[in-house]
N, C-alpha and C positions, 0 to 999 in steps of 0.2 A: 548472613546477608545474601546467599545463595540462595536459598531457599526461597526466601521473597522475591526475589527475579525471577526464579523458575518459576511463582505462581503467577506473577504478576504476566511471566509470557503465556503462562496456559493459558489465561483471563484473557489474553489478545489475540490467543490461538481460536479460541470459541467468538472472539467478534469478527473474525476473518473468514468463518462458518457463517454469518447471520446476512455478511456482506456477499457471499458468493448467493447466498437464494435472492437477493438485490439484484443481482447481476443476471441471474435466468430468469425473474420473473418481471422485472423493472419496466413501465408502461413505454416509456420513451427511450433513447438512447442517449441520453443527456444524462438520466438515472443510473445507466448502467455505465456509463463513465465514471461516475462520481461516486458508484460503490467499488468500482474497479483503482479508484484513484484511493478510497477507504483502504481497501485491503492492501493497498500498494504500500499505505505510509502506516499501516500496523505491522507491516511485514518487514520495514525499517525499524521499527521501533524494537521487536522481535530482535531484529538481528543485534542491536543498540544493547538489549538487558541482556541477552546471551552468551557477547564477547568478552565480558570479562568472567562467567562464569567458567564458561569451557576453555580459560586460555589462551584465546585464538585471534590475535590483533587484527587479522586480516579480514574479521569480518565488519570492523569499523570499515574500511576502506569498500567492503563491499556495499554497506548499506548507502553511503557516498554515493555510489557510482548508482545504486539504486534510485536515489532520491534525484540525480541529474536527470536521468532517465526518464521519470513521472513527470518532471518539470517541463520534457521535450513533449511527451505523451499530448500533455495537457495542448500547450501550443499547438501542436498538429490536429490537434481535435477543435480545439475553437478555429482556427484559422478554416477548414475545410467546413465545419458549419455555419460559420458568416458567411461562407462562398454562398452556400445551400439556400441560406436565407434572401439572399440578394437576389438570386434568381426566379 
Protein backbone atom coordinates (compact mmCIF):
# COMPACT_ATOMS: atom_id res chain seq x y z
CA UNK A 1 0.00 0.00 0.00
CA UNK A 2 3.09 2.12 0.22
CA UNK A 3 3.90 2.09 -2.87
CA UNK A 4 0.60 3.47 -4.16
CA UNK A 5 0.86 6.51 -1.95
CA UNK A 6 4.31 7.11 -3.07
CA UNK A 7 3.02 7.14 -6.63
CA UNK A 8 0.00 8.56 -6.07
CA UNK A 9 2.25 11.77 -4.23
CA UNK A 10 4.64 11.86 -7.33
CA UNK A 11 1.31 12.17 -9.63
CA UNK A 12 0.72 15.36 -7.13
CA UNK A 13 4.25 16.24 -7.05
CA UNK A 14 4.25 16.86 -11.14
CA UNK A 15 0.62 18.70 -10.69
CA UNK A 16 2.35 21.06 -8.33
CA UNK A 17 5.05 21.53 -11.40
CA UNK A 18 2.18 22.52 -13.88
CA UNK A 19 0.52 24.83 -11.08
CA UNK A 20 3.79 26.80 -10.53
CA UNK A 21 4.07 27.74 -14.59
CA UNK A 22 0.13 29.01 -13.64
CA UNK A 23 1.60 30.96 -11.16
CA UNK A 24 4.42 32.80 -13.34
CA UNK A 25 2.56 32.96 -16.27
CA UNK A 26 -1.23 33.62 -15.18
CA UNK A 27 -2.93 36.79 -17.04
CA UNK A 28 -4.47 38.26 -13.89
CA UNK A 29 -3.81 37.84 -10.23
CA UNK A 30 -6.97 36.13 -9.45
CA UNK A 31 -5.30 33.11 -11.62
CA UNK A 32 -2.34 33.24 -9.85
CA UNK A 33 -4.06 32.93 -6.60
CA UNK A 34 -6.10 30.12 -7.51
CA UNK A 35 -2.99 28.15 -8.85
CA UNK A 36 -1.12 29.24 -5.68
CA UNK A 37 -4.26 28.08 -3.71
CA UNK A 38 -3.97 24.50 -6.31
CA UNK A 39 -0.54 23.86 -5.15
CA UNK A 40 -1.41 24.86 -1.71
CA UNK A 41 -4.17 21.96 -1.27
CA UNK A 42 -1.88 19.39 -3.36
CA UNK A 43 0.75 20.13 -0.96
CA UNK A 44 -1.73 18.92 1.82
CA UNK A 45 -2.73 16.24 0.07
CA UNK A 46 1.12 15.29 -0.27
CA UNK A 47 1.73 15.68 3.15
CA UNK A 48 -1.94 13.47 3.93
CA UNK A 49 -0.54 10.25 1.67
CA UNK A 50 2.99 10.61 3.05
CA UNK A 51 2.37 10.52 6.87
CA UNK A 52 1.54 7.23 7.28
CA UNK A 53 4.09 6.11 4.95
CA UNK A 54 7.11 7.59 6.54
CA UNK A 55 5.84 7.15 10.01
CA UNK A 56 5.53 10.54 10.96
CA UNK A 57 2.05 11.73 12.81
CA UNK A 58 3.20 15.13 12.96
CA UNK A 59 2.71 15.66 9.56
CA UNK A 60 -1.11 15.27 9.83
CA UNK A 61 -0.98 18.06 12.18
CA UNK A 62 1.03 19.87 9.76
CA UNK A 63 -1.04 19.73 6.91
CA UNK A 64 -3.82 21.07 9.39
CA UNK A 65 -2.23 23.92 10.22
CA UNK A 66 -1.47 24.24 6.32
CA UNK A 67 -4.94 24.10 5.32
CA UNK A 68 -5.96 27.03 8.12
CA UNK A 69 -3.49 28.95 6.58
CA UNK A 70 -4.90 28.80 2.72
CA UNK A 71 -8.21 29.29 4.37
CA UNK A 72 -6.88 32.76 5.93
CA UNK A 73 -4.70 33.29 2.38
CA UNK A 74 -7.83 33.21 0.54
CA UNK A 75 -9.93 35.81 3.00
CA UNK A 76 -7.14 38.20 2.86
CA UNK A 77 -7.16 38.20 -0.86
CA UNK A 78 -10.88 38.58 -1.60
CA UNK A 79 -11.29 40.91 1.13
CA UNK A 80 -8.36 43.37 -0.26
CA UNK A 81 -9.80 42.76 -3.83
CA UNK A 82 -13.38 43.89 -3.25
CA UNK A 83 -11.62 46.97 -1.47
CA UNK A 84 -9.84 47.31 -5.16
CA UNK A 85 -13.00 46.83 -6.87
CA UNK A 86 -15.03 49.42 -5.03
CA UNK A 87 -12.69 51.97 -5.65
Amino acid sequence: MTLVYTIAATVLLATIGVGLVRVILGPTNADRLMAAQLMGTTGIAILLLLAPVVRIPGLLDTALVFALLAAVAVAAFTRRWSRGAEE
